[in-house]
N, C-alpha and C positions, 0 to 999 in steps of 0.2 A: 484705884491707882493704876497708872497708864505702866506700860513696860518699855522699860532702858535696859543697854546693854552694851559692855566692853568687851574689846576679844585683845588681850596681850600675844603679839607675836613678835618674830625672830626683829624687823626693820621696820613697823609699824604699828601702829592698833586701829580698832575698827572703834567706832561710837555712835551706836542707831538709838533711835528712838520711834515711837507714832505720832500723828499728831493730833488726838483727841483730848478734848476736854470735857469733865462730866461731872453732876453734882444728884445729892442725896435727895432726895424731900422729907417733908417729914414723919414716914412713914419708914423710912430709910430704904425706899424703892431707887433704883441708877436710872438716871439719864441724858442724855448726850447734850450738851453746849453748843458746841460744836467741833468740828475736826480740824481746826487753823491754827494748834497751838505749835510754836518750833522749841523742842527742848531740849535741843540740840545745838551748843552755839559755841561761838569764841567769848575765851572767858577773858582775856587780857594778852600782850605780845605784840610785836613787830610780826612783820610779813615773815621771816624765818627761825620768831623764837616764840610759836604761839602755843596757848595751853587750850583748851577746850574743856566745856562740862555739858553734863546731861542731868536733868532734874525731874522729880517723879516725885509726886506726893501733895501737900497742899497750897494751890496756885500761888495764893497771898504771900504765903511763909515761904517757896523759894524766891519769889522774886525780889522777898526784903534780903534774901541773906545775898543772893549771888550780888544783888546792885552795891549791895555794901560793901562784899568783897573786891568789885571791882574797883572800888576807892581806897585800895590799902597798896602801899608800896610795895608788900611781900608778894603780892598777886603778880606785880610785873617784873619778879628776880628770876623767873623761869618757876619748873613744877617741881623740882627739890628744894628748894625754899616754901612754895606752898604748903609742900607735904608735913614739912618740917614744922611752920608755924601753926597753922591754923588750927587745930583743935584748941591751943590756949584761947586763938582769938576767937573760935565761937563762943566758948562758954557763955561770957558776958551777954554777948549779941542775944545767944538763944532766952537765958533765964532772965535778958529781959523783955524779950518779947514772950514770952509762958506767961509774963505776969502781967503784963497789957494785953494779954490777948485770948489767954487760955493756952492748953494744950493741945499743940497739934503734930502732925509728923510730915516729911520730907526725905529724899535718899537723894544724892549726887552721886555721879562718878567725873571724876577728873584727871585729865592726863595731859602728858607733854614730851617732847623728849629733853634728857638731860645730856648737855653737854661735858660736863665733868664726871660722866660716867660711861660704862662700858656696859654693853647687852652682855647678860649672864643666860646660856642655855645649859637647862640640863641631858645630859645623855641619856639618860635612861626615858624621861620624857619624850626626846624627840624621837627615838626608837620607836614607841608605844604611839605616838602621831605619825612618823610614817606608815608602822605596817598596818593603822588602820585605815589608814586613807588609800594605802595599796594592795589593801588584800593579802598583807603578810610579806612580802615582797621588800621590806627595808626602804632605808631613805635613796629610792632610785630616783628620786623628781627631790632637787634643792632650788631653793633662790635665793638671790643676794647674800646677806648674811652669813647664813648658815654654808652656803656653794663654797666662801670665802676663806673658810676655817676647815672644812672637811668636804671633800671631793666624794660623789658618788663610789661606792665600792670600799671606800674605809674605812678602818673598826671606829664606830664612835665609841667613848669612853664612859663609864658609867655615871661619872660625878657632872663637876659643873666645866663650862666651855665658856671663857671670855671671845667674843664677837668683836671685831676691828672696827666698829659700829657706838653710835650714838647709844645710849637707851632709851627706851620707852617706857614710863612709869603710868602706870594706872591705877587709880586706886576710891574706892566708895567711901561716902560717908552715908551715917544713916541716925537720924535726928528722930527721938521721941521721948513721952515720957516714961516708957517701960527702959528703953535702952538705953536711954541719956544719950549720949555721941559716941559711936561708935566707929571707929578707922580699920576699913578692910584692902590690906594690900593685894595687888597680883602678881604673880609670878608672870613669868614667858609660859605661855601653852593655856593658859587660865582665863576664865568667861568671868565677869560678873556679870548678874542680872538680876533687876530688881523690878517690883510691881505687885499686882494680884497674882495670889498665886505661886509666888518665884519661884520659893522654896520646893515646890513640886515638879516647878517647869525646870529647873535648871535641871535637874537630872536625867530629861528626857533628852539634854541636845548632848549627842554622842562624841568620843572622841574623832569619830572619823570624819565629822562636820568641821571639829575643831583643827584638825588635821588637814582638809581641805581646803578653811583657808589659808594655812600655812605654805602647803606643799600645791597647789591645782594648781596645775597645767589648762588650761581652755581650749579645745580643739576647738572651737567656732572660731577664731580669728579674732572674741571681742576682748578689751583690755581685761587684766587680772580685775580692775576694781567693780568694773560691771557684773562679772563674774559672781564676785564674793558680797557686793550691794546683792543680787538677784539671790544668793543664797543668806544673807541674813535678813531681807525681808520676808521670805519664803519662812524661815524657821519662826519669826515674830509672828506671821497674821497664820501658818498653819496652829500655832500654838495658842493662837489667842480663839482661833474658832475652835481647836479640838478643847480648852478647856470653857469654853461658852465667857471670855472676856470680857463683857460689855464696854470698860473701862476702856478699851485696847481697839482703834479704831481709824479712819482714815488713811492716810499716808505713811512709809516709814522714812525719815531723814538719817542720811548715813554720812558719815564722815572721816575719810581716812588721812591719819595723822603720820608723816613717816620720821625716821631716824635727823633727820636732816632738820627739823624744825618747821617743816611746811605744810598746810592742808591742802585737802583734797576735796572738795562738796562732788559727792556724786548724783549725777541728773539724769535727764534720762528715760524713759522708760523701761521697766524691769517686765519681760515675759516670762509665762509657764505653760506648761503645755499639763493636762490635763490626764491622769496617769488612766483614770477609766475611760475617756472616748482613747485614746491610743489605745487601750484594748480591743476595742469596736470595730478600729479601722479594718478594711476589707486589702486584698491587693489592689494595688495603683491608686489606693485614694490617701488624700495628703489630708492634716490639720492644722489651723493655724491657731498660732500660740494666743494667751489668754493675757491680754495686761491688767497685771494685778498692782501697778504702783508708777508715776510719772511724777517728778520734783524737774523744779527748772529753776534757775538764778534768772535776775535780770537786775542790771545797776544795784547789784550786793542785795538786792531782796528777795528771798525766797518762797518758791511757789508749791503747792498742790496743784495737781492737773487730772479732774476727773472727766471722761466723756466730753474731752475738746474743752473744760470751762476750768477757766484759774482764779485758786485760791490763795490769794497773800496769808502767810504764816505770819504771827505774831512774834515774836521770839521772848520766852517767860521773862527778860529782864526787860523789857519795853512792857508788862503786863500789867493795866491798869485796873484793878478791884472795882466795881462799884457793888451800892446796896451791903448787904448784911448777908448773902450768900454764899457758902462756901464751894469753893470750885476746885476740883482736884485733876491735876496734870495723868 
């Protein structure tokens, strides 16, 4: 299983994904398909009221459920009506495709902002995400949201803080036969991540990651979203190579969804600079940065860009099955 992920914050969320596809043999050795899959997409809305989802698990089995979601009128009331209905309406969907098809499993994360609600922060959270993104030093660096409510320098309170702000809901689902369907909410300041592995990786991404993209500042002059794209593909392929991945592969697709109802696809090239030749370096000699990841749109279709050559992404609800192989996101 490939790795997705949400990051719930104060006026936005994040929603990355990679985009490899890989399947078993029958020895149950991994191997790669290829790296063109987008599983990261718009899941239904208008240009200022859109939800989005990310899918992870088995190719076939998400693309039957998202295409069929996209056929339902709840899908298009906004993300508090989704959240609201849809476990009644998987049930049916799932137990009957279990029974034409066998068991299989799948996770989503799905988000949107809500109109008729207000962003809930809590104080003692946001405490405990400034001083680790400042070195202890308190919420000296605020935006939007959070600025709007409590000014640098004052007591935040320990409990919850209404935001003068849309909300942002996120929230997983995760499809199998051990767990039946399971609905995992997020709070403001909270990661989900799912994939190979999760369970293990999620505890390695620290608060003060999570706290950075809340509160960074970018002194290079590039926008906030480059910034925090360059730090969640960084923590996706460092995590997929520090726990040996395979699953976990090519590109990562980011997408930033803000309070307003609007997206953001970030493109791009993302650099890094290389923590052991910076140790090397001598005086007066410089390094150039290492690009570890380039996405590009063109007429709404999205691209991989390795070594100057472009790859059209698939995106799993245009994903056509063939043969009798199974192929996992």
């Amino acid at each position: 299983m490939t790795m997705i992920l949400g990051v719930n914050l104060s006026d936005r969320f994040y929603l990355s994904g990679d985009t490899r596809l890989s399947y078993r043999d029958s020895d149950g050795d991994l191997y790669v398909r290829h790296d063109k899959m987008q599983k990261v997409e718009y899941l239904a809305g208008t240009r200022v009221n859109q939800t989005l989802i990310a899918m992870a698990g088995d190719a076939a089995f998400a693309n039957h459920i998202v295409k069929a979601l996209r056929r339902e009128q709840f899908a298009r009331n906004g993300i508090a009506t989704i959240r609201n209905s849809i476990e009644n309406w998987l049930r049916p969907l799932v137990d009957e495709y279990f029974t034409q098809n066998g068991f299989t499993s799948a996770v989503f994360i799905i988000g949107g902002a809500d109109s008729n609600a207000k962003k809930i922060v809590n104080g003692s959270t946001w405490r405990d995400l400034a001083n680790a993104y400042t070195g202890g030093k308190g919420p000296v660096m605020v935006r939007n949201g959070l600025n709007s409510v409590i000014k640098p320098g004052e007591k935040i309170p320990d409990g919850d803080v209404e935001l003068g702000i849309n909300d942002t809901k996120l929230f997983a689902i995760r499809i199998s036969q051990e767990q039946g369907i399971e609905i995992i909410d997020s709070k403001w300041g909270e990661l989900l991540l799912y994939g190979q592995s999760a369970g293990v990786i999620r505890e390695e991404i620290t608060t003060k990651e999570i706290g950075e993209l809340e509160f960074g500042v970018n002194p290079t002059g590039h926008s906030k979203s480059s910034q925090s794209n360059t730090l969640l593909i960084a923590i996706v392929k460092t995590l997929a190579k520090k726990h040996n991945l395979e699953s976990v592969g090519g590109a990562v697709l980011t997408m930033e969804h803000n309070y307003n109802g609007t997206t953001s696809i970030i493109t791009g090239a993302a650099m890094i600079y290389s923590i052991k030749d910076m140790e090397k370096l001598k005086q007066g000699e410089s390094l150039d940065p290492i690009e570890i990841n380039e996405i590009a749109v063109e007429n709404n279709r999205f691209y991989r860009i390795e070594h100057g050559t472009k790859y059209r992404l698939e995106p799993v609800s245009k994903y056509r099955p063939t043969g009798s192989m199974q192929l996992f996101l």
